[in-house]
KOLTORKOL-348222 format. One record per residue (C-alpha): residue in one letter; z, x, y. Coordinates in nm, 2 decimals. Each point is the difference from the previous one (the first is absolute). Layout:
N
ATOM   type        z        x        y
ATOM      A        Z        X        Y
...
END
This chain:
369
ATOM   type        z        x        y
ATOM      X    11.44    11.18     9.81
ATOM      X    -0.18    -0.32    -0.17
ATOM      X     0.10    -0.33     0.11
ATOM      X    -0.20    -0.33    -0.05
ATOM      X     0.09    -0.29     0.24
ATOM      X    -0.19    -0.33     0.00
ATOM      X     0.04    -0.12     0.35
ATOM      X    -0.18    -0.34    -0.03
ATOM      X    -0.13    -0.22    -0.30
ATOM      X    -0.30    -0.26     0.08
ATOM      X     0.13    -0.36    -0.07
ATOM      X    -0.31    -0.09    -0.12
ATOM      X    -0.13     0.25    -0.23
ATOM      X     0.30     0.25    -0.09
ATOM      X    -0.19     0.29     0.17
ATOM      X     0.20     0.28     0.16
ATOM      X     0.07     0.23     0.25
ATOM      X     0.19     0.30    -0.06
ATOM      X     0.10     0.34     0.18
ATOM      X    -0.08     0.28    -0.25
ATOM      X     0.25     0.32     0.09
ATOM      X    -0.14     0.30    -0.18
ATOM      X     0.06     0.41     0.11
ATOM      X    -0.28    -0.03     0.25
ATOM      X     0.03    -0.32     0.18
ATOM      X     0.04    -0.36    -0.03
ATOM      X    -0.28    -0.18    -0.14
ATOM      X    -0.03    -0.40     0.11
ATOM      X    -0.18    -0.20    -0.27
ATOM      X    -0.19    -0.15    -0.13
ATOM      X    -0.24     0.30     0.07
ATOM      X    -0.29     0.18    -0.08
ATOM      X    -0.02     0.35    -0.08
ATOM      X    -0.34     0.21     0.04
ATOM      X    -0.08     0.23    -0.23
ATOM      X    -0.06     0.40     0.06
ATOM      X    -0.10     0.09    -0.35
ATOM      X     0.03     0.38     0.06
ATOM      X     0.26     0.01     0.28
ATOM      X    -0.22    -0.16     0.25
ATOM      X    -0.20    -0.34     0.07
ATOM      X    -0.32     0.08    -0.02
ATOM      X    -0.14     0.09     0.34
ATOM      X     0.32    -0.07     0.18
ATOM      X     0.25     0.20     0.17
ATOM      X     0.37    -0.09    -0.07
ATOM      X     0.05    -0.12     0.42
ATOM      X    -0.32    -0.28    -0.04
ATOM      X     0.17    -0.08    -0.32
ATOM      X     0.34    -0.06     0.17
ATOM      X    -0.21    -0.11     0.29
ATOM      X    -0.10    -0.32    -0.16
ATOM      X     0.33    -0.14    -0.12
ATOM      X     0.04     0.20    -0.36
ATOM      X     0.34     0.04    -0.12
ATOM      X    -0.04     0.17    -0.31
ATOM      X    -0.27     0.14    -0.15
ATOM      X    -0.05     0.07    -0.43
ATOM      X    -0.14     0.34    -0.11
ATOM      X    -0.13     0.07    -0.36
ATOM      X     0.23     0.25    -0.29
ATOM      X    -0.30     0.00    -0.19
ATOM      X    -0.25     0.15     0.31
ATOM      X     0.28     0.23     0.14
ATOM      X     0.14     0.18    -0.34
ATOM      X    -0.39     0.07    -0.05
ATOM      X    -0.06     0.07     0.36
ATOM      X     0.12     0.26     0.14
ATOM      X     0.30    -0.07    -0.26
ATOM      X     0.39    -0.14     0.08
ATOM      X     0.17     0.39     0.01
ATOM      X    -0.24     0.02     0.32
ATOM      X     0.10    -0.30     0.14
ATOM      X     0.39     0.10    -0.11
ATOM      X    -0.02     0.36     0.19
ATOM      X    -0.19    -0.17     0.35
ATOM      X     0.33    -0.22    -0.06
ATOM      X    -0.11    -0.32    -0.15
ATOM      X    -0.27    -0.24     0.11
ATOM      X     0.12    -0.14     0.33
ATOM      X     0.00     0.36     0.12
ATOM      X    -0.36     0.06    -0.17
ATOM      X    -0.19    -0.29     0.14
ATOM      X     0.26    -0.02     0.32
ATOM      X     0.08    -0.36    -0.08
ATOM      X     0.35    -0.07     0.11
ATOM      X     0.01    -0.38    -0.11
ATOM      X     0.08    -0.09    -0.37
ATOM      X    -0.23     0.08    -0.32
ATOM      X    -0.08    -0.12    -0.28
ATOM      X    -0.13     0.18    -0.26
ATOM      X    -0.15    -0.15    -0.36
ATOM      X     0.07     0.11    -0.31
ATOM      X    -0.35     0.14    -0.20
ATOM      X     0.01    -0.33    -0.21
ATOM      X    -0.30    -0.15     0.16
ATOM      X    -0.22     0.30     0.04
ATOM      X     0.10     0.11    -0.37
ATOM      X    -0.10    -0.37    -0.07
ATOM      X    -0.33     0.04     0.19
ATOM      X    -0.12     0.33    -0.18
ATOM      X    -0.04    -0.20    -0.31
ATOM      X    -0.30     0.23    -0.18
ATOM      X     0.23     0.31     0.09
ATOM      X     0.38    -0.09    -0.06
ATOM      X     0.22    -0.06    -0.33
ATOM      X     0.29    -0.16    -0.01
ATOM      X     0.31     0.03    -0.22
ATOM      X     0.35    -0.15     0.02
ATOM      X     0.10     0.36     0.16
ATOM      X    -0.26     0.00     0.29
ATOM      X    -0.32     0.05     0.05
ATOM      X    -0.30     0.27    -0.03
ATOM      X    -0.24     0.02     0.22
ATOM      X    -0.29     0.21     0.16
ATOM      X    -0.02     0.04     0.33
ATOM      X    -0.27    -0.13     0.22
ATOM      X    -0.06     0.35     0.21
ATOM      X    -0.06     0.21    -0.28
ATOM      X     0.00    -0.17    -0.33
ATOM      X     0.36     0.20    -0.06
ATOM      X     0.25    -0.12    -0.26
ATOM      X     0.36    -0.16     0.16
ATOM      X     0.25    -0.20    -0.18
ATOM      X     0.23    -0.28     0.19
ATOM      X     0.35    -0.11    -0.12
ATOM      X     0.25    -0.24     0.21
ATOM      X     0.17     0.35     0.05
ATOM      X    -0.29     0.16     0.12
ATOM      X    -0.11    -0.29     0.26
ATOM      X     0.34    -0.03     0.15
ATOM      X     0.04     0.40     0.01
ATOM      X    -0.32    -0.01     0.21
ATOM      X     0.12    -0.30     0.23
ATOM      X     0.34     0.17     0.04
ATOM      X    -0.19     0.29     0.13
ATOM      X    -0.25    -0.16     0.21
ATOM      X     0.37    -0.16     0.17
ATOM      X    -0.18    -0.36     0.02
ATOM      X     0.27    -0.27     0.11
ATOM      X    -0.09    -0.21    -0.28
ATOM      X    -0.12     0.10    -0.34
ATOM      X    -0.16    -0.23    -0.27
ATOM      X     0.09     0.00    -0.34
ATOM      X    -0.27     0.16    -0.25
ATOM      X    -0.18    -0.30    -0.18
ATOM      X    -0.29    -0.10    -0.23
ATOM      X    -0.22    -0.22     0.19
ATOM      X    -0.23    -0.15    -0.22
ATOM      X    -0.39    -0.19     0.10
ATOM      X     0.07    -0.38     0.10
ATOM      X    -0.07    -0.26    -0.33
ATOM      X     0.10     0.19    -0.30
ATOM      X     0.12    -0.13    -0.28
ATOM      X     0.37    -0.04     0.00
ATOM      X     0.10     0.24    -0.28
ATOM      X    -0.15     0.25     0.23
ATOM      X     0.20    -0.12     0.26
ATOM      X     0.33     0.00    -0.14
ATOM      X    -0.01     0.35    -0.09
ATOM      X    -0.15     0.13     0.31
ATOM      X     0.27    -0.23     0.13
ATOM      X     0.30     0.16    -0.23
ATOM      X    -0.12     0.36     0.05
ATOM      X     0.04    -0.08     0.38
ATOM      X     0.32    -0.10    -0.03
ATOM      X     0.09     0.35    -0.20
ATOM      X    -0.13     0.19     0.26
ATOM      X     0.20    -0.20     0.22
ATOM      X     0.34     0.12    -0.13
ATOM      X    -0.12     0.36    -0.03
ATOM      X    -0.10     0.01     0.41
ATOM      X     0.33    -0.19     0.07
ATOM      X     0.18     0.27    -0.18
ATOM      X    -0.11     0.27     0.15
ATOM      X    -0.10    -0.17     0.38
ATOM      X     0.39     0.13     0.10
ATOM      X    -0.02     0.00     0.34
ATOM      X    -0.02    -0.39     0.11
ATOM      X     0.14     0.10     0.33
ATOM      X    -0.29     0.19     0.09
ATOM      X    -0.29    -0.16    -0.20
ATOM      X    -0.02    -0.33    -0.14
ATOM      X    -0.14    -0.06    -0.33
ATOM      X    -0.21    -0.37    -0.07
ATOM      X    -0.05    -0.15    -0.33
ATOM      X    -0.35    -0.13    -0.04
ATOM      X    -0.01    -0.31    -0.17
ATOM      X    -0.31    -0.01    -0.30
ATOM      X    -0.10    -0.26    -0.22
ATOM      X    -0.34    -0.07     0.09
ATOM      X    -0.09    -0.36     0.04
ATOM      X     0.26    -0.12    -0.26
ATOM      X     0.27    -0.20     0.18
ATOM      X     0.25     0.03    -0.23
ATOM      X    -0.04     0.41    -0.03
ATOM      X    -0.02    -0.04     0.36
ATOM      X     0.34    -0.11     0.01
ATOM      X     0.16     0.21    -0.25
ATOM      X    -0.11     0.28     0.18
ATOM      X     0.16    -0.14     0.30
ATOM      X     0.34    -0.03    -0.12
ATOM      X    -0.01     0.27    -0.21
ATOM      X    -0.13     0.25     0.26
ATOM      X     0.29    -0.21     0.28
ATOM      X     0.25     0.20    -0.11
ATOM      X    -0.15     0.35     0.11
ATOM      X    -0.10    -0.13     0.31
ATOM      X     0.27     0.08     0.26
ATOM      X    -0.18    -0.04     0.33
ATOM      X    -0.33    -0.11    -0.10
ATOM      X    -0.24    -0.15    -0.28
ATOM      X    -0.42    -0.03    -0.05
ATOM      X    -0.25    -0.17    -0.19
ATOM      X    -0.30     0.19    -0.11
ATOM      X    -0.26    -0.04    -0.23
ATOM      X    -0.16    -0.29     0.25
ATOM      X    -0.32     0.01     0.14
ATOM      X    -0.14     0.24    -0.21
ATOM      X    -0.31    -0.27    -0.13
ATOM      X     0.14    -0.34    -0.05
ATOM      X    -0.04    -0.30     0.19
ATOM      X     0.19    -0.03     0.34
ATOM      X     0.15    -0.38    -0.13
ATOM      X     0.16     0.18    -0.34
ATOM      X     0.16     0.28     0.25
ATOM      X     0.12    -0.28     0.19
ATOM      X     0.13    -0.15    -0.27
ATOM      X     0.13     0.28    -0.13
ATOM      X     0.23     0.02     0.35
ATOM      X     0.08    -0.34    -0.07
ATOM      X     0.16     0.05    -0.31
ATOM      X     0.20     0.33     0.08
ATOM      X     0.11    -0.12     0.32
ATOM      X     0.33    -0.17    -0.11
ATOM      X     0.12     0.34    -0.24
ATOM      X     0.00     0.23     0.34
ATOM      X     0.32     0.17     0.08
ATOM      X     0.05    -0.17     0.35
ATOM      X     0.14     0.29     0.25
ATOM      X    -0.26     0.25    -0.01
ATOM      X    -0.36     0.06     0.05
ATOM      X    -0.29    -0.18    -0.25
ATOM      X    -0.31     0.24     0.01
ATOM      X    -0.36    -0.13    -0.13
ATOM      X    -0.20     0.31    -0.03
ATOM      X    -0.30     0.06     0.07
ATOM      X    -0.11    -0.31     0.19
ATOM      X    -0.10    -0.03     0.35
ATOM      X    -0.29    -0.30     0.08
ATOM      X     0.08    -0.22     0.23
ATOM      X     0.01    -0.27    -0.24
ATOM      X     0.20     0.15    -0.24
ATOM      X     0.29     0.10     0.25
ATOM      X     0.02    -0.38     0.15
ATOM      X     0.02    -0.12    -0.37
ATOM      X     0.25     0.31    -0.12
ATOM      X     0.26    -0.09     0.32
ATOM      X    -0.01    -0.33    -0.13
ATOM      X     0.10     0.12    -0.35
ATOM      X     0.29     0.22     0.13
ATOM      X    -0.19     0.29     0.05
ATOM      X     0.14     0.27     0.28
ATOM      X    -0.20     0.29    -0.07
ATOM      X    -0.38     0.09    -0.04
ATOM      X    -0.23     0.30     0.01
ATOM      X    -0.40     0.08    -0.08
ATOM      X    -0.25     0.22     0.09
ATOM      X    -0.18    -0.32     0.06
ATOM      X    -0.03     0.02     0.43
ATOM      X    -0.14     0.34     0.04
ATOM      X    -0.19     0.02    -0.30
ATOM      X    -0.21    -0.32     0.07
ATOM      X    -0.03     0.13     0.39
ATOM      X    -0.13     0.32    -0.09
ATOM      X    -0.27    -0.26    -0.17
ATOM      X    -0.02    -0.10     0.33
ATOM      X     0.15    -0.35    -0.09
ATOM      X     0.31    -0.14     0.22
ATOM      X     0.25    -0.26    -0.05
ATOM      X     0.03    -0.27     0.22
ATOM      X     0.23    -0.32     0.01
ATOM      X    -0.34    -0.19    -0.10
ATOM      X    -0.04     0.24    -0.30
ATOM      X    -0.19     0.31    -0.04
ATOM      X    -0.35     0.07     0.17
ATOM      X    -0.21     0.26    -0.04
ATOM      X    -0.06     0.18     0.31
ATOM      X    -0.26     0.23    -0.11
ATOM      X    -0.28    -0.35    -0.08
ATOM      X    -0.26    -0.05     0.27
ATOM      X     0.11    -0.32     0.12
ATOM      X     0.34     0.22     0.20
ATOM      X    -0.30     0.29     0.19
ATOM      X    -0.02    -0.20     0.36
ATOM      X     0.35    -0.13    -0.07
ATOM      X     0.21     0.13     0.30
ATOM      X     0.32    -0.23    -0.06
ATOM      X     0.27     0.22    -0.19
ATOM      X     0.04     0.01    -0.35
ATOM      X     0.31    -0.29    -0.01
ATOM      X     0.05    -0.16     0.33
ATOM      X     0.36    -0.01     0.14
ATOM      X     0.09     0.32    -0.21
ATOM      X     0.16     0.23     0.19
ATOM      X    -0.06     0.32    -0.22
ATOM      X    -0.15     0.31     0.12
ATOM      X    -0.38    -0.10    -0.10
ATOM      X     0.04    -0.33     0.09
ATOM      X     0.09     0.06     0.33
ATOM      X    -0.28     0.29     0.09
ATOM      X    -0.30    -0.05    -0.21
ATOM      X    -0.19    -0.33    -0.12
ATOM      X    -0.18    -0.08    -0.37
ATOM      X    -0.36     0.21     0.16
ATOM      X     0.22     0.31     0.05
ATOM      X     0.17    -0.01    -0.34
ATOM      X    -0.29    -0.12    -0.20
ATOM      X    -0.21     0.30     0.15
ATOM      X     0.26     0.26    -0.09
ATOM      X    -0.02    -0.15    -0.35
ATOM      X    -0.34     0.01    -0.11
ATOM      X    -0.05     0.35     0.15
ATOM      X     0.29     0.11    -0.23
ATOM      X     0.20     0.09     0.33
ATOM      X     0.38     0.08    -0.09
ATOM      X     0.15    -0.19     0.25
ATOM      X    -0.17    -0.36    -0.07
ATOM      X     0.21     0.02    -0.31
ATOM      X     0.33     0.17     0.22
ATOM      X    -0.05    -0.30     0.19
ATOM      X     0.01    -0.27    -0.24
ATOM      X     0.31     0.18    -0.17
ATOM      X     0.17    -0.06     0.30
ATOM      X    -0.13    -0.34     0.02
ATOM      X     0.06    -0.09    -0.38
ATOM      X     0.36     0.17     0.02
ATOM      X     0.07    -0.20     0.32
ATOM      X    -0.08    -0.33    -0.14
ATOM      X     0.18    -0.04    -0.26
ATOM      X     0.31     0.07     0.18
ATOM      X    -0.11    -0.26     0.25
ATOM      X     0.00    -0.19    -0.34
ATOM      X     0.36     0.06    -0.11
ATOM      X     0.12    -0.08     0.36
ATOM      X    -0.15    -0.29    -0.02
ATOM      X     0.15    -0.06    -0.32
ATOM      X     0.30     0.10     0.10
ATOM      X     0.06    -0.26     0.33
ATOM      X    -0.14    -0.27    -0.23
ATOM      X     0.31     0.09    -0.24
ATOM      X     0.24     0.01     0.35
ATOM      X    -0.17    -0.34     0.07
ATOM      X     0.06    -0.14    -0.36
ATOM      X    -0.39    -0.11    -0.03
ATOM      X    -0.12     0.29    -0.21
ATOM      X    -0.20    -0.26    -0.25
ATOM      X    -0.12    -0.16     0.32
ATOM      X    -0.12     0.32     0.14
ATOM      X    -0.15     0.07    -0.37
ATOM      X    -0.22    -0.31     0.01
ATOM      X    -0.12     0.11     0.38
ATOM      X    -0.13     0.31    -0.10
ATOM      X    -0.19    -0.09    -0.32
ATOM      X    -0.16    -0.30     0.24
ATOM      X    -0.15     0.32     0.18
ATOM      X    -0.03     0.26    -0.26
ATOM      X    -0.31     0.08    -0.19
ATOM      X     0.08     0.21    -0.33
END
């Protein structure tokens, strides 16, 4: 049921295309995957989120065991069925929300307590207990429980955050049995360490059977250390299946990632910035809600043929915005969502052309970060 085939390889910068065959569909990369933290993009029906070219969308084990808990989600007969998404899922692991609770969590080489966010209650996360909720939430792909740790500690730290990873690793590939239904991804740790970078690699490589991500990235250091990060774990991929950078999703860092050997991204990134009434545009970000965009009539990103784009202009938007109107920050959703797989098509003929680092150095020219 999982197949990865790379159908064409840039000449000039190694990038690929591949044709992802999962449960639920086929998913062409590289690609961009929106997030619907609880079992829905925020604002969004699942049809505008098909609507706009998604393929797969990611939903959170952390949110969902909490909220309104996985046996739920297991009797309404997993979550495609819940949230009436019939496309592929993805669904994370805990590691980053555990990681994110800082003030409220401890860890120990079993799992993890924590408290929860609703109500201050006590819970306590193994590898077991994180794949035992992803088997039940039926994702298509599950992610391996991990200890993601802040960017630019010392590298002590990092090794053992890095070694308890890959313990928790083994114990979710032992009991993640059912690889013809669900497939399990290793997520490479390490922090900004190369060479723990690329242990983890090859030591996680040999759990990975359709499917491997780095984590731990973009979690506070500079863009040029992820980057060079990428750089240095791009020759210890496994080469026929999927390479998943999590948790990334600016413009910027997609063009730079594809160029890495990156297939796979996700972040809350597009609709959490347009609910802040801020859209992304292939000149960078603007910020509708400023004064300067009130007599603008032009629409938000000319020559984009999403759903706001094509009925309302910048004045529209920019007046839903500032009087806290829901659907100024539905519209820029769809906007956001929309043009950042404009992005990765883009990316993607420049690949079929071989000219992706040509295409790389055309969009910076234009793009303000």
């Amino acid at each position: 049921m999982f197949k990865y085939e790379v159908i064409k390889v840039c000449k000039q910068s190694g990038a690929r295309i591949g044709r992802f065959t999962t449960p639920h569909g086929v998913i062409e990369t590289p690609v961009f995957m929106p997030v619907g933290t609880k079992a829905t993009v925020k604002s969004l029906c699942p049809e505008e989120v098909e609507s706009v070219g998604s393929q797969i969308l990611l939903s959170n084990t952390y949110h969902l065991y909490l909220r309104p808990g996985h046996e739920l989600i297991k009797k309404a007969g997993g979550l495609h069925k819940f949230m009436n998404w019939n496309k592929p899922i993805l669904t994370d692991s805990g590691g980053f929300q555990v990681f994110s609770l800082s003030s409220t969590r401890k860890i120990t080489d079993d799992g993890v307590h924590f408290n929860s966010f609703i109500d201050g209650s006590k819970h306590y996360f193994t590898p077991e207990k994180s794949i035992e909720v992803q088997k039940a939430l039926g994702s298509d792909i599950m992610m391996a429980f991990d200890e993601c740790t802040e960017g630019g500690i010392d590298k002590e730290k990092a090794r053992k955050a890095m070694e308890r990873t890959l313990s928790w690793l083994e114990r979710c590939y032992n009991v993640a049995d059912e690889p013809d239904k669900q497939m399990l991804f290793p997520i490479i740790q390490g922090n900004v360490y190369n060479d723990l970078r690329i242990e983890s690699a090859v030591r996680s490589a040999k759990y990975a059977r359709c499917g491997i991500a780095v984590g731990g990235l973009s979690v506070g250091e500079p863009k040029p250390i992820m980057y060079d990060v990428l750089d240095a774990l791009r020759p210890y991929y496994p080469e026929n299946m999927p390479r998943y950078l999590m948790g990334v999703g600016s413009a910027d860092c997609i063009v730079e990632g594809v160029c890495r050997g990156i297939d796979m991204f996700d972040c809350v990134l597009p609709t959490r910035i347009a609910r802040n009434g801020t859209a992304m545009t292939f000149s960078g970000d603007i910020t509708i809600r400023n004064a300067k965009y009130k007599e603008d009539f032009t629409p938000v990103e000319e020559g984009c043929d999403c759903y706001c784009c094509k009925n309302y202009t910048k004045a529209y938007v920019r007046h839903l915005i500032n009087c806290d109107e829901i659907l100024g920050g539905r519209l820029l959703s769809i906007h956001n969502i929309r043009f950042l797989h404009r992005l990765t098509a883009q990316i993607k003929q420049a690949i079929w052309e071989d000219r992706l680092l040509d295409f790389r150095d055309e969009f910076f020219k234009k793009y303000e970060i």
